[in-house]
N, C-alpha and C positions, 0 to 999 in steps of 0.2 A: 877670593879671600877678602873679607871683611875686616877694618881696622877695628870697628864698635859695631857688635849687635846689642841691642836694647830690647829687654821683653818684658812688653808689659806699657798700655798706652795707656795710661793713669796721669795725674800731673807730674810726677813726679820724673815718669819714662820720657816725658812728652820734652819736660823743663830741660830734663838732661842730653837729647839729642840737638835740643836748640845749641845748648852753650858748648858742644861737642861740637858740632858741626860750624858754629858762629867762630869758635876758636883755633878751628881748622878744616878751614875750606875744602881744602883738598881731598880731607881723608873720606872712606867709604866708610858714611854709616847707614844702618838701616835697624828699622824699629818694628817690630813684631808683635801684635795686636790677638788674641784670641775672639773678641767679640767685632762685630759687624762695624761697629763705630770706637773712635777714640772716647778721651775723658770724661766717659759716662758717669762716673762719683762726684767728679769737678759739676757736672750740669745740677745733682740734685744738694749739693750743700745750700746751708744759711734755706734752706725751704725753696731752692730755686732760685735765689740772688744770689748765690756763692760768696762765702764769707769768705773772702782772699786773703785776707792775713791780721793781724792785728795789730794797732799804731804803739807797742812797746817797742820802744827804742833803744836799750839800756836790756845789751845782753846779760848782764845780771840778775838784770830781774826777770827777763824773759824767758829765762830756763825753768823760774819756778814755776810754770804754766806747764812744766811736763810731768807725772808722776813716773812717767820711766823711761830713762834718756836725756834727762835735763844735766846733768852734769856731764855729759859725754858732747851733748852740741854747743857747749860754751864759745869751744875754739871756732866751731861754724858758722857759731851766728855772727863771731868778729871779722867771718870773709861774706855773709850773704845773710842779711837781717831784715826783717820788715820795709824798715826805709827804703832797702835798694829793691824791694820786691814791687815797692810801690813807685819805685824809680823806675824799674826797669818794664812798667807798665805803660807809666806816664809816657816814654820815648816811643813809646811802640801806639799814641794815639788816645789809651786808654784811662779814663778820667775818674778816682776811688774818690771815694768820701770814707768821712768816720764818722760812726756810730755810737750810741750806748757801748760803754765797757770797752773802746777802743776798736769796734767790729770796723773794718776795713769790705766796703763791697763796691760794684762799680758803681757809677752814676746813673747808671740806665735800670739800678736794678734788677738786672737781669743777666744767670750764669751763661746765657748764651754768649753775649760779651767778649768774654773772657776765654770759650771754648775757640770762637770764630780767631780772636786773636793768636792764642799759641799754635792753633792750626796751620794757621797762615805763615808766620815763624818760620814753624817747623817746614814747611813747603817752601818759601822764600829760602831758607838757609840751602836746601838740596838734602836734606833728608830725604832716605827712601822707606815708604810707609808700606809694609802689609799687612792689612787686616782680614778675620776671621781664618789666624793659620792656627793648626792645633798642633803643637810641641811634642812629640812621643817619647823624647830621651836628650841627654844631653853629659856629655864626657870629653875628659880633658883629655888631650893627647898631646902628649910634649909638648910644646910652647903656642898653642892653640886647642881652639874648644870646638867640637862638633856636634853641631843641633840638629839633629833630625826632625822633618818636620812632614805630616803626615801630607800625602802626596806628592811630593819633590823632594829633591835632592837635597842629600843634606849640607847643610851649609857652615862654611867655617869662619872663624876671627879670631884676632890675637884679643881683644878684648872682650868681654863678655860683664854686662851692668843686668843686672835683675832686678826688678820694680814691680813687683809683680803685686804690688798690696796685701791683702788678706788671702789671695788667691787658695788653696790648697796645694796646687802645684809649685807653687812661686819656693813655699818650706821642702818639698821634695827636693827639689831639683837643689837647694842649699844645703840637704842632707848628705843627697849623692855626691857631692863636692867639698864634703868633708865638712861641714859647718854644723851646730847646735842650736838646735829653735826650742828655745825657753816654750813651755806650753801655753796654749792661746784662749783666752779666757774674754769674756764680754770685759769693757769700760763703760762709762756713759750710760747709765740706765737709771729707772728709779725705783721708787722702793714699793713693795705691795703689803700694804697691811690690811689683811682682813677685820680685823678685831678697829681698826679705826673708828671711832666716835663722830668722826667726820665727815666720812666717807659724804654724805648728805649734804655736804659742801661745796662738792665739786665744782671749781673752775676760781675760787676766791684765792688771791694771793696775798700775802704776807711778806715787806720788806721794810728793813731784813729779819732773819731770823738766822741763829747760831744751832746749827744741828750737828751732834755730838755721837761716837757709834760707842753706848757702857763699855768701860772695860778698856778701853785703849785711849786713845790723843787723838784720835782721829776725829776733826772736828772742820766745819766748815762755815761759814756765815755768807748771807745772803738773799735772793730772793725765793720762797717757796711757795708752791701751785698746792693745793687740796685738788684731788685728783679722787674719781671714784673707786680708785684702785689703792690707793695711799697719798704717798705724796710727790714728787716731783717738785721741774723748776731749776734753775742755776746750782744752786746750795744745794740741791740731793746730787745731781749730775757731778758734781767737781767733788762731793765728800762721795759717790760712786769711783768714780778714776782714783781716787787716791787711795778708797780700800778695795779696790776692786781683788786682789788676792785674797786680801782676809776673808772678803764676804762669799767668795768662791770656797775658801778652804770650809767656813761654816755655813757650805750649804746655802747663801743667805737666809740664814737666819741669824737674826741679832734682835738688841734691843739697843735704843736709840733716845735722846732725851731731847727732845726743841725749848730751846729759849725764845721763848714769843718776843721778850723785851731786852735784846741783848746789849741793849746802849746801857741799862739802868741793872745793880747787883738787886739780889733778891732784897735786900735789907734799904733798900731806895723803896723798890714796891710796895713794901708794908708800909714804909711811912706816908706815903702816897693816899693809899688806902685809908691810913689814921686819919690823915689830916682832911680827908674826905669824909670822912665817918664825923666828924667836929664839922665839917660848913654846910654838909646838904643830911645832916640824920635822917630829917622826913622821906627821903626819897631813897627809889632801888637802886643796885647797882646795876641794873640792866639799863636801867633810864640814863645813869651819870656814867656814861663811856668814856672815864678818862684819858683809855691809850688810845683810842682813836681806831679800836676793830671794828672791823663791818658788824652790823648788828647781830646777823645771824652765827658770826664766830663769834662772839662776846656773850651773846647767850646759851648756844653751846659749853663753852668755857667754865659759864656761871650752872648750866643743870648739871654738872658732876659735883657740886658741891650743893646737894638739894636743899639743905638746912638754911643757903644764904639766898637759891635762885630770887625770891619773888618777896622777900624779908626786909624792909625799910633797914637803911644800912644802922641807921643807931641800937636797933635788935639786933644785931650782928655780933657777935665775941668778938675780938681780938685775936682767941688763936685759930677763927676761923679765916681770920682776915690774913693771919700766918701761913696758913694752908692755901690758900688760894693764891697768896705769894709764891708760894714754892711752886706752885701748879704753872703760873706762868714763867717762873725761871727754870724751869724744868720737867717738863711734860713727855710724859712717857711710853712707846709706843712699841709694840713687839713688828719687827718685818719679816714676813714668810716669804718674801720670794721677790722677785724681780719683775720689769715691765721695757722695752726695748725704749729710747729714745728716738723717737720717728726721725729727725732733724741729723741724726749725729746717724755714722756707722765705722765705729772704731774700737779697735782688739787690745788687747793687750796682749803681750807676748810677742817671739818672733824672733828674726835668728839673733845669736849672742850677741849684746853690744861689746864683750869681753877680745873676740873676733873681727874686728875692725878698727882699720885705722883711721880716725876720723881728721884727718887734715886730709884725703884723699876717698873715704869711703872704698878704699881698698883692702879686701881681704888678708886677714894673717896667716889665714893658713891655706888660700888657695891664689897664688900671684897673678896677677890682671883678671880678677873676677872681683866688680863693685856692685856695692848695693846701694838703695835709697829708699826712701819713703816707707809706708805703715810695714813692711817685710822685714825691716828693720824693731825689735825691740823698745820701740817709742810710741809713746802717744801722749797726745797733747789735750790739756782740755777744752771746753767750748769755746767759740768766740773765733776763731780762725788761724790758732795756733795748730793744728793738724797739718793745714795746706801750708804753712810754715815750715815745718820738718819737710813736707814733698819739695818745695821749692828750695830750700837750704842746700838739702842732702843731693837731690839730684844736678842742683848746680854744681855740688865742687865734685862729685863722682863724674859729671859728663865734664869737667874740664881735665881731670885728671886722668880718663880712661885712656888717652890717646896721646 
């Protein structure tokens, strides 16, 4: 009999047998692995640096980095936030730096790091590891759970933590145990516009830019990639996560508006323009590149409006100089579909957050069975707010389980 079984070798399974076992020596636990090796997701974030967390410090604000789950990990982050993730590295050897936009990775640049470290942890503390076991079924019987596991006997515990991430089985097994898994839908993706005038662009970026999904608030600011697919980049990713249900429910498809100049209102721009059009007349506005775009998005920009492309700005109208304002404070683009974020692999959906207690990550409706990490109905957006949730959720579930 096992006091904690854990399934599921993920960071989050991994985090929670440490602080399980560091906080009770004694007890038997053991962690169960389907694939050949532990922390396989942990190895390929941040592009292979592993972007371990982010240096927001101020659970208040750090929640709003979740589109779903941010007001449910408030009280967690006040037991297990950034800080102490990065604390509780440092103790263990392990040396982070911060990045652009607060990205937290090790010094070595390299997720093996960080693998080699909670491995070692988790072995130091007497956690017992089996990997490549495949789980057939799993039911509760009176005040214990029993997991049958294909080849061997099946085996029992008073507690039971599932971490299973994205898994498919990870939602079964939360089913069979009475629990509700909100439908699971991509996050984190970018936008595919065929009809793009850009497309031709490919690889130029723009910071920042305010991009907008018509018809709702759903808006974002930031950095954006011209992609030969559409667009991408920080700003398509995080205004992804945050409509990631609406753009599911419509198919992605929407229409979309970029503010190239989102520092300056449209009514800035034209006078910009004016007072352009009065100190350089002789010259085009290809030539006089006031905002500062690369040449070939500025003349792009400039061939949709063919009547001013190649026109000495004093032959210019005024309300053509209008139009071209508005073009840059809102530019309009139809998106057919979606494109995966190589970098990122995170769901949205997953079991009820409505169903847990989150000062313990304890079940409401099935007693000593916790959960943690992306299985849970959260996801965070880029930057290393993801491996946040794993290490939050799976610290106070593995301290609670036992």
């Amino acid at each position: 009999m096992y006091d904690l079984i854990i399934i599921g070798g993920g960071a989050a399974g991994v985090f929670a047998a440490i602080a399980a076992k560091t906080a009770h020596p004694h007890a038997h636990v053991l962690l169960i692995e389907k694939t050949e090796r532990l922390l396989a997701k942990v190895r390929l974030t941040g592009g292979g640096r592993c972007n371990v967390t982010n240096a927001c410090f101020d659970p208040s604000i750090l929640i709003h980095n979740y589109p779903r789950g941010g007001r449910e990990l408030i009280g967690p982050f006040y037991q297990f936030q950034p800080k102490d993730t990065i604390d509780w590295f440092k103790a263990r050897g392990v040396i982070l730096k911060i990045e652009t936009e607060g990205r937290v990775f090790p010094l070595t640049d390299s997720s093996d790091t960080i693998v080699k470290c909670l491995i070692f942890q988790a072995e130091k503390a007497g956690v017992e590891i089996d990997l490549s076991q495949q789980i057939t079924s799993i039911s509760k019987r009176q005040d214990n759970f029993e997991i049958n596991v294909a080849g061997r006997d099946p085996l029992a515990c008073r507690s039971l933590l599932i971490a299973t991430g994205s898994s498919p089985e990870g939602y079964c097994w939360a089913q069979t145990l009475g629990h509700i898994v909100v439908p699971l839908i991509p996050s984190l993706f970018s936008f595919t516009v065929p009809t793009s005038r850009l497309k031709s662009l490919s690889g130029i970026a723009v910071d920042p830019v305010e991009v907008q999904i018509i018809g709702t608030s759903l808006a974002q600011k930031g950095p954006l990639l011209i992609t030969h697919l559409g667009f991408s980049g920080p700003c398509i990713l995080k205004l992804s996560a945050w409509g990631a249900r609406l753009l599911h429910e419509k198919n992605y498809r929407a229409e979309i508006s970029i503010n190239w100049l989102p520092r300056l209102s449209c009514d800035d721009i034209y006078h910009q323009l004016v007072a352009l059009k009065k100190a350089s007349p002789q010259k085009t506005l290809l030539f006089e590149n006031i905002f500062g775009f690369s040449k070939s998005l500025w003349k792009a920009m400039l061939e949709l409006h063919t009547e001013i492309s190649n026109r000495r700005i004093n032959d210019i109208s005024l309300h053509n100089l209008k139009l071209l304002s508005q073009q840059l404070h809102s530019d309009r683009f139809i998106i057919e579909g979606k494109s995966p974020n190589k970098d990122e692999f995170v769901t949205c959906g997953g079991v009820s957050l409505k169903e847990i207690h989150f000062k313990t990550m304890e079940s409401k409706v099935c007693p000593r069975l916790f959960f943690a990490g992306e299985i849970l109905d959260i996801d965070g957006l880029t930057g290393g707010f993801n491996l946040q949730n794993a290490w939050t959720t799976g610290y106070i579930a593995g301290l609670s389980s036992i």
